[in-house]
C-alpha positions as CSV (number, residue, x, y, z in Angstrom):
1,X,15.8,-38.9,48.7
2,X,12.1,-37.7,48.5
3,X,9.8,-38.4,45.4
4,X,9.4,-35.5,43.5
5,X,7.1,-37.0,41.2
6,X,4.8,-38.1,44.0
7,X,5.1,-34.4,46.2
8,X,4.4,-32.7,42.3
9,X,1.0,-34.9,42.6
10,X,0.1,-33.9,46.0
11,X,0.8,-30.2,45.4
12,X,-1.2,-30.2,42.1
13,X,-4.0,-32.2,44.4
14,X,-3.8,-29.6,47.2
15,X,-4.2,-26.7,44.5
16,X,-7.3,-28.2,42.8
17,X,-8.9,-29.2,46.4
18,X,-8.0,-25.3,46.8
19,X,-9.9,-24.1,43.7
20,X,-12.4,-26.3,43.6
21,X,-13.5,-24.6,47.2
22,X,-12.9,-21.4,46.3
23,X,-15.2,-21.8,43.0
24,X,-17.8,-23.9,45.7
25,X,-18.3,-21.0,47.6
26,X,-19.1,-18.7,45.0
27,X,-21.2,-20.9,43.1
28,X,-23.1,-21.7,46.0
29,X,-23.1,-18.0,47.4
30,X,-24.8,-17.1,43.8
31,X,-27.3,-19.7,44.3
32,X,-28.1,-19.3,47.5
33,X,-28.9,-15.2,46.3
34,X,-30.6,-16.5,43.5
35,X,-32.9,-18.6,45.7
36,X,-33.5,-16.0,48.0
37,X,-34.4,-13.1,45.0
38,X,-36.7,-15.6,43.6
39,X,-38.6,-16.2,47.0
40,X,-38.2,-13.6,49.1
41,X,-41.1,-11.2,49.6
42,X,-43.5,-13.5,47.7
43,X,-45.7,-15.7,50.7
44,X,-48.7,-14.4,51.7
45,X,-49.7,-12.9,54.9
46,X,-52.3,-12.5,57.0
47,X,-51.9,-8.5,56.7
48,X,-52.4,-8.2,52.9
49,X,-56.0,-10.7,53.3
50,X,-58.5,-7.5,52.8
51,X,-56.4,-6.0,50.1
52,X,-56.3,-9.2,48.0
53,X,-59.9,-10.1,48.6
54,X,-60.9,-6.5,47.0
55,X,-58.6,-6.9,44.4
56,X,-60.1,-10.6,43.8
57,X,-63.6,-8.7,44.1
58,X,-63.0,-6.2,42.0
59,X,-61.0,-8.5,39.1
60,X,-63.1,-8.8,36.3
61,X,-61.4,-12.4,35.8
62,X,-64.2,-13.8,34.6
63,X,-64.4,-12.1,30.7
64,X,-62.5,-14.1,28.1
65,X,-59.3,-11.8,28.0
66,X,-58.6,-11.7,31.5
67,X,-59.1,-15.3,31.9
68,X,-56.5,-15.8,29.1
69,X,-54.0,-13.4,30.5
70,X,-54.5,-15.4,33.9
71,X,-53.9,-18.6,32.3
72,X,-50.2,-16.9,30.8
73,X,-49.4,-16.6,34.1
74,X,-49.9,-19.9,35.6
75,X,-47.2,-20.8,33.2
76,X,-44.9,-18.5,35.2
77,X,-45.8,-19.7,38.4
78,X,-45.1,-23.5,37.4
79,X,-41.9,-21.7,35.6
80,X,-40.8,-20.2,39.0
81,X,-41.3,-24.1,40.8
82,X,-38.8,-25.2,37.9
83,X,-36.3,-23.1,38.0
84,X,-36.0,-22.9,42.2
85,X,-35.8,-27.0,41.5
86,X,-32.7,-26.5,38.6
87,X,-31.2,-24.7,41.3
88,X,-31.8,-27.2,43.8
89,X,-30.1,-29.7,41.2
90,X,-26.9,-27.3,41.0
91,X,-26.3,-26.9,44.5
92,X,-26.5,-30.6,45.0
93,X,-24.2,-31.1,42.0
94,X,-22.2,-28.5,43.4
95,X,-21.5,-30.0,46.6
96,X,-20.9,-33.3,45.8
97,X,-18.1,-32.2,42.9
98,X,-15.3,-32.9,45.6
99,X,-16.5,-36.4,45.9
100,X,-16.0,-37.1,42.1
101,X,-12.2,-35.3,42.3
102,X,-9.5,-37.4,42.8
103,X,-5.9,-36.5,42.8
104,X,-5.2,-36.6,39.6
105,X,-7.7,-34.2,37.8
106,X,-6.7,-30.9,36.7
107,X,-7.1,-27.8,37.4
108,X,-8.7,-27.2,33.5
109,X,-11.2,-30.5,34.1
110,X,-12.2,-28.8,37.3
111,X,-12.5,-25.2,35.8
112,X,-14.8,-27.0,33.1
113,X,-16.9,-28.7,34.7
114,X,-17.6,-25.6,36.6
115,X,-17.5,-23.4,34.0
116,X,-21.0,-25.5,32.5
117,X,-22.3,-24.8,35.8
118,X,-21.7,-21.5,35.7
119,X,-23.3,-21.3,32.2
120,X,-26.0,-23.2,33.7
121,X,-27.1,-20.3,36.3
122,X,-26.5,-17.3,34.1
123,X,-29.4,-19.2,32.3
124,X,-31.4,-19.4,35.3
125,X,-30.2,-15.4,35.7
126,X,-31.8,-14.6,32.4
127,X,-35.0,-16.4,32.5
128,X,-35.5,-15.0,36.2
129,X,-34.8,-11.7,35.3
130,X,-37.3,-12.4,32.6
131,X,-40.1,-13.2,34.7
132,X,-43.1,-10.6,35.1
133,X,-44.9,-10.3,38.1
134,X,-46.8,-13.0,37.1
135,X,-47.0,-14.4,41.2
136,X,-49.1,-11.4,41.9
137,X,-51.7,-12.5,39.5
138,X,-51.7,-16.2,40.6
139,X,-53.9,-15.0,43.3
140,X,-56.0,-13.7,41.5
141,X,-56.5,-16.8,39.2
142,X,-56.1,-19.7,42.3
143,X,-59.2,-17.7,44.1
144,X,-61.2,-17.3,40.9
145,X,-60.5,-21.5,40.8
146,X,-60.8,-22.2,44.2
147,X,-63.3,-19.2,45.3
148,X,-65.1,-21.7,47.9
149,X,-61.5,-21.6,49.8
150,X,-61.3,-19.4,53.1
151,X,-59.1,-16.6,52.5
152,X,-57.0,-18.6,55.0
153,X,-56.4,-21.7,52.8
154,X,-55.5,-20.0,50.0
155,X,-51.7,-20.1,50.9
156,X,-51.8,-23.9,51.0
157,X,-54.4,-24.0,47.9
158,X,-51.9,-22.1,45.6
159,X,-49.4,-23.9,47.1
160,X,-50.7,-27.4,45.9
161,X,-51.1,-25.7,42.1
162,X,-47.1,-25.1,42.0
163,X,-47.7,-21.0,42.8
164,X,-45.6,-18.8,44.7
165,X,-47.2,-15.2,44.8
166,X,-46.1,-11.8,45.3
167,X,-48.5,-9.5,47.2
């Protein structure tokens, strides 16, 4: 005579494994698209060297408003380091949920606990979506700091002071 109770438990077990790697996926899909619109287009290259160095030129980064309107923005830029790390944090929390299921959990602990993760992104959502095009004017502020850096360096300089920029 088989154990009903026992098959009920695998079933239920089978059906949250289920969910929770359907709900993986997407989390992880949204991340990983997240990542990429925060980061994509923004590294320097060797092509847009002349253009920056006249626009570095040409800043007048030196009177007082400028330099506070350049300070703003290094808030941004160390902004932009945090959040690509909170979203570092949820994919690794993410990916490791299946470790912390066990048979009996249900499908409403599963869906909460990724329900706060999902609340967590739409947060990083916002505050991305918030973001100005701060990055452009890092460069700006990083050569205006580090002026006695090659042109050349100035990827690794900015990248040392927590900026990504957009060019």
């Amino acid at each position: 005579m088989p154990n009903y109770q026992f098959q009920s438990i695998i079933d239920r077990s089978t059906s949250t494994n289920t969910l929770v790697s359907q709900l993986q996926a997407q989390s992880i899909y949204k991340l990983n698209s997240l990542s990429t619109s925060i980061n994509e287009q923004k590294l320097l290259s060797f092509e847009n060297f002349s253009q920056i160095s006249a626009l570095i030129t040409n800043s007048d980064a030196k009177t007082g408003s400028q330099f506070t309107k350049l300070q703003t923005d290094v808030s941004f830029c160390s902004k932009e380091t945090t959040l690509n790390s909170q979203i570092n944090t949820l994919k690794t929390q993410i990916s490791t949920m299946n470790d912390k299921m066990n048979a009996f959990a249900t499908q409403n602990q599963v869906q909460t606990q990724l329900d706060a993760i999902k609340t967590q992104i739409s947060g990083i959502q916002v505050q991305v979506s918030q973001m100005p095009s701060a990055q452009y004017r890092c460069i700006i502020l990083s050569a205006y700091y580090g002026k006695m850096y090659a042109l050349g360096d100035y990827v690794q300089y900015m990248g040392q002071n927590g900026c990504v920029v957009q060019v």
